[in-house]
N, CA and C atoms as a LAMMPS dump frame, in Angstrom:
ITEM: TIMESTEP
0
ITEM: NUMBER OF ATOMS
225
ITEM: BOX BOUNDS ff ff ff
-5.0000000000000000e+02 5.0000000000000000e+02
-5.0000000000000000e+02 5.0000000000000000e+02
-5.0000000000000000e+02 5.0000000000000000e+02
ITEM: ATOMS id mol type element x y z
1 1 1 N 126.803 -333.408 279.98
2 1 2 C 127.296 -334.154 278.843
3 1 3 C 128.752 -334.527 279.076
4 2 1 N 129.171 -335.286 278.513
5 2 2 C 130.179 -336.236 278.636
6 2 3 C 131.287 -335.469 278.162
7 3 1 N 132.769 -335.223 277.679
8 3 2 C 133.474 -334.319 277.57
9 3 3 C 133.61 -334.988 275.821
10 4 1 N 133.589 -336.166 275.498
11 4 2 C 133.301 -336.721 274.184
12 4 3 C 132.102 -336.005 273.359
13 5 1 N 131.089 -336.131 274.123
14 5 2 C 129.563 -335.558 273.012
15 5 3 C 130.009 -333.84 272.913
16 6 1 N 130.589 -333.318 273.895
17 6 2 C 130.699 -332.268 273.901
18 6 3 C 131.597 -331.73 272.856
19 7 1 N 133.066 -332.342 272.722
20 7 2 C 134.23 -332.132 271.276
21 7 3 C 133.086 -332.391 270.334
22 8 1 N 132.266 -333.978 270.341
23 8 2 C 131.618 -334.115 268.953
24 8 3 C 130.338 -332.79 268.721
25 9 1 N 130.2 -332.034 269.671
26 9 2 C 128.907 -331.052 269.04
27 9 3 C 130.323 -329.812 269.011
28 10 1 N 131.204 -329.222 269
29 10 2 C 131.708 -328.59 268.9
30 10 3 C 132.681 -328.592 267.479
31 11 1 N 132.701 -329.881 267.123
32 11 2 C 133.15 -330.752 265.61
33 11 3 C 132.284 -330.691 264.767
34 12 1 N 131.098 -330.776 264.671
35 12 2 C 129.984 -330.762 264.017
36 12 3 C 129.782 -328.936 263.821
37 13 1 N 129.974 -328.162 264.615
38 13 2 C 129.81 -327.046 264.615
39 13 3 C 131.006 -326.551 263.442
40 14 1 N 132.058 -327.119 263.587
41 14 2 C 133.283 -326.441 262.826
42 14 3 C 132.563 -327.125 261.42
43 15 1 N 132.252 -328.036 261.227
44 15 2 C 131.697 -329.403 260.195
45 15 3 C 131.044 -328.466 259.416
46 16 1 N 129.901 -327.731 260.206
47 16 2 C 129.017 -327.184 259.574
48 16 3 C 129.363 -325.787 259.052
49 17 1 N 130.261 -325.354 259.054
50 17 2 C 131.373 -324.286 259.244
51 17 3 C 131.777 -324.425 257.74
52 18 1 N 132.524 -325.392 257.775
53 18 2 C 132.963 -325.536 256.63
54 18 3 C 132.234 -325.708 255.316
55 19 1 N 131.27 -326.642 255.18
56 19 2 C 130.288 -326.472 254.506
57 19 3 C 129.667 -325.179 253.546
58 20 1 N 130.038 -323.914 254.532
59 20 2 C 129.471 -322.796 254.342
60 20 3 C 127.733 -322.608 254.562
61 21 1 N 127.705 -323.56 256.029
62 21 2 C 126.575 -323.262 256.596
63 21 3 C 126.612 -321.922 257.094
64 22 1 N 125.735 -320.842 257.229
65 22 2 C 126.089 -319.29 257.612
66 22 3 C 124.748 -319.473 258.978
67 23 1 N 124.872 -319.237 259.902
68 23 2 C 124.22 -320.353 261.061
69 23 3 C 124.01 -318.877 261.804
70 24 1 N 123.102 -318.56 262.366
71 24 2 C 122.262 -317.281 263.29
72 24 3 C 123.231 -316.771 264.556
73 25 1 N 123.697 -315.703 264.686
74 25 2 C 124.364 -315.84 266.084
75 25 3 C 123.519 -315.059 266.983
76 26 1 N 122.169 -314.643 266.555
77 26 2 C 121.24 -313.545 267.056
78 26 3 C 120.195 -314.304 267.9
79 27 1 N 119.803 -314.27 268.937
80 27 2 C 119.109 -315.05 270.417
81 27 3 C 117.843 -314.712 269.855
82 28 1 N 116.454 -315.361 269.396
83 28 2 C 116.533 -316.606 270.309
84 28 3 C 117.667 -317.557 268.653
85 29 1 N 117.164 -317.176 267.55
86 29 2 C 117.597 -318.385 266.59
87 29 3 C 118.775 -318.992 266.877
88 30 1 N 119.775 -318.349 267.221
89 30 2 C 121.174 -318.84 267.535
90 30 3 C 120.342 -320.172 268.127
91 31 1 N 119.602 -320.462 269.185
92 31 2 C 119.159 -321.921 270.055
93 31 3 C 118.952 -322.66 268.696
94 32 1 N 118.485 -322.421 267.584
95 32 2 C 117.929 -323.658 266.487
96 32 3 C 119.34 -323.756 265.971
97 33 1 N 120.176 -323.322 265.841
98 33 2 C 121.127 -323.836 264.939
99 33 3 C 122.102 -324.413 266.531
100 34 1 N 122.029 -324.195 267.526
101 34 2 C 122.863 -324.968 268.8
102 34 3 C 122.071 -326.475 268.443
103 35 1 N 120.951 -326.798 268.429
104 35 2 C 120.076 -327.776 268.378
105 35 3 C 120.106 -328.591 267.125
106 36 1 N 120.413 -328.063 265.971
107 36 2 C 120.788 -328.551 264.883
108 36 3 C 122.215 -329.305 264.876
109 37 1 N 123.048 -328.233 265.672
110 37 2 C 124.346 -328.941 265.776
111 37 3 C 124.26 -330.359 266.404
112 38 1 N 123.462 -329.873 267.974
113 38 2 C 123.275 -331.443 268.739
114 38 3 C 122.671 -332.467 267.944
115 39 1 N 121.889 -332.165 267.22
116 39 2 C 121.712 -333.779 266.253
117 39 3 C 122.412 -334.055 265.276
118 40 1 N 123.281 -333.029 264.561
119 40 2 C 124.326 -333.725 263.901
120 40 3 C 125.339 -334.481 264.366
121 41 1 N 125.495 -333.748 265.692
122 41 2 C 126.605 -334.278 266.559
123 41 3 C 126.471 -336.062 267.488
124 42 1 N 124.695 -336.043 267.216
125 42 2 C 124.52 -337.643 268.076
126 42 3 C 124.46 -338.493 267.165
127 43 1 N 125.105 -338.059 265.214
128 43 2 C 125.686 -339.322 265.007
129 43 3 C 126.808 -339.472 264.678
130 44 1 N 127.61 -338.997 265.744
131 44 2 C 129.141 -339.439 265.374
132 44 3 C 128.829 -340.795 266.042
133 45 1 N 129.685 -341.802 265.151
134 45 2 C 130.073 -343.082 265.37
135 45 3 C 130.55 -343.561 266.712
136 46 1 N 131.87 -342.687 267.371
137 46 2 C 132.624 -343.103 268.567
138 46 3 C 131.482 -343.274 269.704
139 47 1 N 130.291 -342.748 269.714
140 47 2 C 129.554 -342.1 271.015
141 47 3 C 128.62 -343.603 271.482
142 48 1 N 128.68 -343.615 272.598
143 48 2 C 127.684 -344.508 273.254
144 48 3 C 126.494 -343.994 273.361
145 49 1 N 125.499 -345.009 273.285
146 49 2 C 124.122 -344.612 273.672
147 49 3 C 124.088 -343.531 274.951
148 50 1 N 124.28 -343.276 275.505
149 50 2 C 124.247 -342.033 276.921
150 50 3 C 124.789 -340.808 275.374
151 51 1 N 125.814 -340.93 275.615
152 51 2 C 126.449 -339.595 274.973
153 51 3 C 124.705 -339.181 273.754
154 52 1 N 124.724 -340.271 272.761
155 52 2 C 123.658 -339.795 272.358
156 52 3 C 122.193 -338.988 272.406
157 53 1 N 122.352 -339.451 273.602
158 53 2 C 121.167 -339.589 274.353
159 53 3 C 120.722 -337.723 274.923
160 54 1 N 122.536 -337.55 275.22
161 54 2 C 122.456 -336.49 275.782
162 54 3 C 122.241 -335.682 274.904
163 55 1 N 122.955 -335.635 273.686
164 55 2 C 123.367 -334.763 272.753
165 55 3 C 121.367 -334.56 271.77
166 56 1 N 120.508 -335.355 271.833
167 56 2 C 119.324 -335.25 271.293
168 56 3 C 118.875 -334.729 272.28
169 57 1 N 118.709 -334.903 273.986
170 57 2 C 117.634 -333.95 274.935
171 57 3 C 118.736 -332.581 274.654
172 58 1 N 119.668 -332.697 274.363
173 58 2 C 120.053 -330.882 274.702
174 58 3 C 119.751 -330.591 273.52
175 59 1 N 119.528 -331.109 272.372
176 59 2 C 118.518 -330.436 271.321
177 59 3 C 117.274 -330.115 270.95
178 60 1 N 116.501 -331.08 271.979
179 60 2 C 115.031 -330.809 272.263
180 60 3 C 114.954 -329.749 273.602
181 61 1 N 116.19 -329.645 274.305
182 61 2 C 116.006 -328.446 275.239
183 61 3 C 115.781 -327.088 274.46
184 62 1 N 116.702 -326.953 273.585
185 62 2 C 116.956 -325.613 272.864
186 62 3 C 115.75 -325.303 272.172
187 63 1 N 115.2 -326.052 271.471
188 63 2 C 114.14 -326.076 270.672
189 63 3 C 113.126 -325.896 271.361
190 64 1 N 112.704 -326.252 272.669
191 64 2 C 111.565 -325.952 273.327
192 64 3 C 112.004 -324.562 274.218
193 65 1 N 113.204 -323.981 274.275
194 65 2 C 113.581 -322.774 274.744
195 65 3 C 113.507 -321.646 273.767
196 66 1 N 113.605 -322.431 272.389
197 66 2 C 113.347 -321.42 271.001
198 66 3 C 111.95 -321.058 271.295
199 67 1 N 111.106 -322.55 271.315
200 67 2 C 109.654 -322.326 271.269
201 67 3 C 109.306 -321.346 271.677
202 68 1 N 108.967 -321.156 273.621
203 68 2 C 108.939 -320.597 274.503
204 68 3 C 109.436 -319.102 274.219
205 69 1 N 110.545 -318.801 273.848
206 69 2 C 111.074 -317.206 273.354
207 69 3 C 109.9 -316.638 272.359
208 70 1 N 110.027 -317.437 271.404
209 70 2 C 108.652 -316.722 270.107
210 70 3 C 107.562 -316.998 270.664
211 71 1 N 107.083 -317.522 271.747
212 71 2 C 105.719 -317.452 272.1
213 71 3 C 105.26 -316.278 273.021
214 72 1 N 106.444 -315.74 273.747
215 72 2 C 106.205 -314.662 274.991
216 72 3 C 106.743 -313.685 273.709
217 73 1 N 107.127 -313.4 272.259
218 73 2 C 107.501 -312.397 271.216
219 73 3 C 106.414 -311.715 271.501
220 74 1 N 105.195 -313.182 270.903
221 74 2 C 104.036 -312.757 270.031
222 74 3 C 102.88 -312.459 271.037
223 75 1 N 103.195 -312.241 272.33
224 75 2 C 102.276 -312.115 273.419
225 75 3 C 101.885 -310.513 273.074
């Protein structure tokens, strides 16, 4: 990721911060709220299509790494 998408998912993180989002820091969930951040974060305005681009597959990464964790839980 670009060093831009990266401030904007790290902005979105403080964003959501403020809010008084109270967000998982415990593995696997901590990945759904990293993944939540990345799509808040692919709509900041400044970002080009790439940056976007990136910032939604590294949220479908996490999410299919969440998946994958609760599926080998419940084995």
């Amino acid at each position: 990721m670009s060093m831009l998408a990266c401030l904007a998912h790290e902005i979105a993180h403080a964003e959501r911060f403020e809010i008084g989002y109270d967000r998982p820091f415990e593995f696997p969930d901590s990945l759904i709220d990293e993944a939540e951040t990345s799509l808040r974060a692919s709509f900041t305005r400044v970002l080009i299509p790439r940056d976007r681009q990136d910032l939604v597959e590294d949220a479908r990464d996490r999410l299919i790494q969440w998946l994958a964790t609760r599926m080998q839980e419940t084995r």
